[in-house]
N, C-alpha and C positions, 0 to 999 in steps of 0.2 A: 602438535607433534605426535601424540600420543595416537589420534586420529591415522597418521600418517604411515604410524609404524602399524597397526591393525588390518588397514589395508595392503601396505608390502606383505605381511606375514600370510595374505589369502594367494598371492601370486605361488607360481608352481616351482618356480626356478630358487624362490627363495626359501620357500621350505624345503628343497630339497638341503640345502646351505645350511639351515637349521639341524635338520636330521644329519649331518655332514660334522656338525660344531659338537652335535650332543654326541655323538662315537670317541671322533678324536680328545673331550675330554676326556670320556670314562677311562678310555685306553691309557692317557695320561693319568688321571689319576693312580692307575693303579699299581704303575710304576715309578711314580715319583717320588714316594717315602723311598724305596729303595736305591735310587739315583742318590737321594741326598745322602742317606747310611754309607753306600759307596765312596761319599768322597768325588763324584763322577759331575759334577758340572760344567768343569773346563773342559771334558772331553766331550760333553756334548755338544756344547759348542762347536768345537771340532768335527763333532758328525756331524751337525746342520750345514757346517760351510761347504764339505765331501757331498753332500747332498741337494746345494743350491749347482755345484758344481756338476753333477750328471746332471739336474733338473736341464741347465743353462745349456747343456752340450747336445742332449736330446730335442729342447727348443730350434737350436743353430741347426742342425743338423734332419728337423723333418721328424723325429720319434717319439713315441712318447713317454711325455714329462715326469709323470708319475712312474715311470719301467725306470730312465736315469737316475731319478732321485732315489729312490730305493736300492739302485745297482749303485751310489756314491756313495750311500750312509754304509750299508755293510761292509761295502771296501775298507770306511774308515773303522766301523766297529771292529771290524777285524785285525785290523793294522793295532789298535790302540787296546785289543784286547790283549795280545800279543807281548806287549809291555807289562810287566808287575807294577800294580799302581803303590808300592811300596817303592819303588825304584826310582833312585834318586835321578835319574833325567825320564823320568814320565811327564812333568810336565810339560818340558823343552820339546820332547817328542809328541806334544798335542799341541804346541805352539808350531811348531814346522807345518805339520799336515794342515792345521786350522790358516795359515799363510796360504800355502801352496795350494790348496782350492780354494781359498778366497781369490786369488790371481788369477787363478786360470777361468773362475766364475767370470771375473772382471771384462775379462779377452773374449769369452763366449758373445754375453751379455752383447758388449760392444760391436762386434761383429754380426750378431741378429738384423738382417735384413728387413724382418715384419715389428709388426704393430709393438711400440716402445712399451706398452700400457701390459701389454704380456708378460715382458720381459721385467719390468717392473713390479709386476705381482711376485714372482719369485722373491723378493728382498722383503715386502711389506704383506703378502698375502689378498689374495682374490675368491673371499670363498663363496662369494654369489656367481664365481664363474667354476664352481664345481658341477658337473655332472651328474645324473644318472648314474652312469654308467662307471664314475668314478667314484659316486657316494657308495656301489653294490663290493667295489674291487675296496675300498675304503673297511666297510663291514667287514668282508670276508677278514684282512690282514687283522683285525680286530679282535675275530674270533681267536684266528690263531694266537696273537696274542696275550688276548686275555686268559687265553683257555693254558696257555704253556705255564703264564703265569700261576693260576692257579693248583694247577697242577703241580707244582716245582716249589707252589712257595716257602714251603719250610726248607728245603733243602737250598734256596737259594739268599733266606734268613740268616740260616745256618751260618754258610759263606761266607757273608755279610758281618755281622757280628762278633764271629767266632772262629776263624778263618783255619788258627793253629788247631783248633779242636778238630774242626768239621775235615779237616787233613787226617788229624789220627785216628779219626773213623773211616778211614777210606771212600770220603766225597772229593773227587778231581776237582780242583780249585781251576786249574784253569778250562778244563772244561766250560764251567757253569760260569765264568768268566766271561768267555766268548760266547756262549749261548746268550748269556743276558744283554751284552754288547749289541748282537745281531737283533734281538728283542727292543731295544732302544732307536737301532740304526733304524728299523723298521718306522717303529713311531714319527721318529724325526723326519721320515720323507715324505709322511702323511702331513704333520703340521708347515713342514715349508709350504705346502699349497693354500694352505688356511688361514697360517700365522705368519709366515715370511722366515729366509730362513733366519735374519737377523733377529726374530724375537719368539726364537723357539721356545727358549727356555720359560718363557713365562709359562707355559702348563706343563712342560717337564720338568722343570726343578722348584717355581714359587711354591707349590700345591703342595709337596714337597716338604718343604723347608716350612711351609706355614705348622702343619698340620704336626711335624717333628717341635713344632715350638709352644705346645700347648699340651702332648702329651709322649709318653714314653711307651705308651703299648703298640707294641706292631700292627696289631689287627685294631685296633682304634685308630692310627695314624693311616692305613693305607683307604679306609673308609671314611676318614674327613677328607685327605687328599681328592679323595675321588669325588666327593661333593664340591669342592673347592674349584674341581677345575672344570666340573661340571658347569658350576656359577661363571667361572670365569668365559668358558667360550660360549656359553651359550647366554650368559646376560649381555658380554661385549659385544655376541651378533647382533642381538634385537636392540641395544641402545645404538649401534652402529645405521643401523638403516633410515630414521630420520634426516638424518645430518648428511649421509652420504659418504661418512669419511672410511679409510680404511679399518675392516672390523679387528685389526691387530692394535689400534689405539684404542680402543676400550676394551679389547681384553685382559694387555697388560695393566693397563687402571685399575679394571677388578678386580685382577689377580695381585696386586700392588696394595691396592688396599684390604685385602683378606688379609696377606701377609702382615701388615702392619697393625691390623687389631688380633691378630693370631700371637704376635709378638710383647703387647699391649697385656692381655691376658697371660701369657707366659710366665713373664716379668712380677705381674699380680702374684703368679702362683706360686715361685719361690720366697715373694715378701712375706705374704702368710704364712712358708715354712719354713722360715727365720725366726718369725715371731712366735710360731708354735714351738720351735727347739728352745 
């Protein structure tokens, strides 16, 4: 097996899929401590579904998958940024829109005239059928990305953490709200093609949620995340190509078992500071 996967890994198509896993982590990573500080994983969910939802419509429809998906996540980013996540029907309002493009995904999907196996990648992801040309447009959204993130991150910390504060300093809360939203919406229409849109969250919010369970610094949690989900899509690709199976069951495995010894050591570290008090 091991054999096996050395060989696919010299093919061209699949290294490009490789270099394809290794973006969409980092990009993930770098926003997932912040996802989980948010409180935002039910609404991404919601953006994945908005985003299987243009994927599916651009499929039926002859356009491309990657242009709908990313035109369905900001629609929803936007719609749910819109919402105060303090507000007591925020989450009824990411349960309607996360219904309403899962339905309409449904009706597309179904309606697809071509190759079921296409159509199918949208839900479970195909990322040996990325592209070139989608791994370059891939990169580019990346930069952006990564680069707003960086640019922003204190100010979007800020927000985060300290919401009444970073108001009486005059930071637009909902602003950086929507802005972070559309930064997410983005992500999410990169990983539907990768990861499917059903198992988004595994590198947007696991990486996340591990790497929040082991430490409280901001800038240590957002650099294990990023390692985390680094591991995750790109150990899930290459144990993926032996077997043949889709590379979104062993990325959530990775990422499923990071979180769980991430958890493991957490847990550790408050018993030591029990017994040290």
């Amino acid at each position: 097996m091991i054999s096996q996967t050395l060989d696919l890994l010299s093919v061209g198509f699949v290294q490009t899929g490789l270099v394809a896993a290794a973006i969409l982590g980092l990009m993930s990573g770098i926003i997932a401590p912040l996802i989980v500080m948010r409180r935002m994983s039910f609404a991404v969910h919601g953006t994945s579904e908005l985003a299987l939802m243009g994927a599916s419509a651009a499929l039926l429809l002859g356009f491309n998958v990657n242009a709908g998906a990313v035109i369905g996540s900001i629609l929803a980013a936007i719609l749910l940024a819109l919402f105060d996540d303090s507000s007591s029907h925020h989450d009824s309002v990411v349960g309607v829109i996360m219904s309403f493009g899962l339905g309409l995904s449904v009706l597309f999907i179904y309606l697809y005239p071509g190759n079921s196996k296409a159509a199918f990648s949208l839900l479970t992801g195909q990322i040996v059928g990325v592209s070139s040309n989608s791994t370059w447009i891939l990169g580019a959204i990346a930069v952006v990305v990564i680069g707003t993130v960086l640019v922003l991150f204190r100010q979007l910390l800020f927000t985060t953490v300290d919401p009444v504060m970073a108001a009486a300093t005059g930071l637009n809360l909902k602003g950086y709200s929507v802005l972070f939203a559309i930064i997410v919406g983005l992500t999410a229409a990169q990983s539907v093609q990768i990861v499917g849109a059903l198992l988004v969250m595994a590198l947007l919010i696991t990486p996340g949620a591990a790497a929040c369970a082991v430490t409280s610094n901001p800038y240590v949690t957002v650099a294990l995340s990023t390692v985390f989900a680094l591991t995750a899509a790109v150990g899930g690709f290459v144990l993926s190509l032996a077997p043949g199976l889709p590379v979104s069951v062993f990325v959530t495995t990775v990422s499923f078992v990071i979180y769980l010894v991430c958890r493991l050591i957490g847990w550790q570290q408050k018993k030591a500071l029990a017994k040290a008090e």
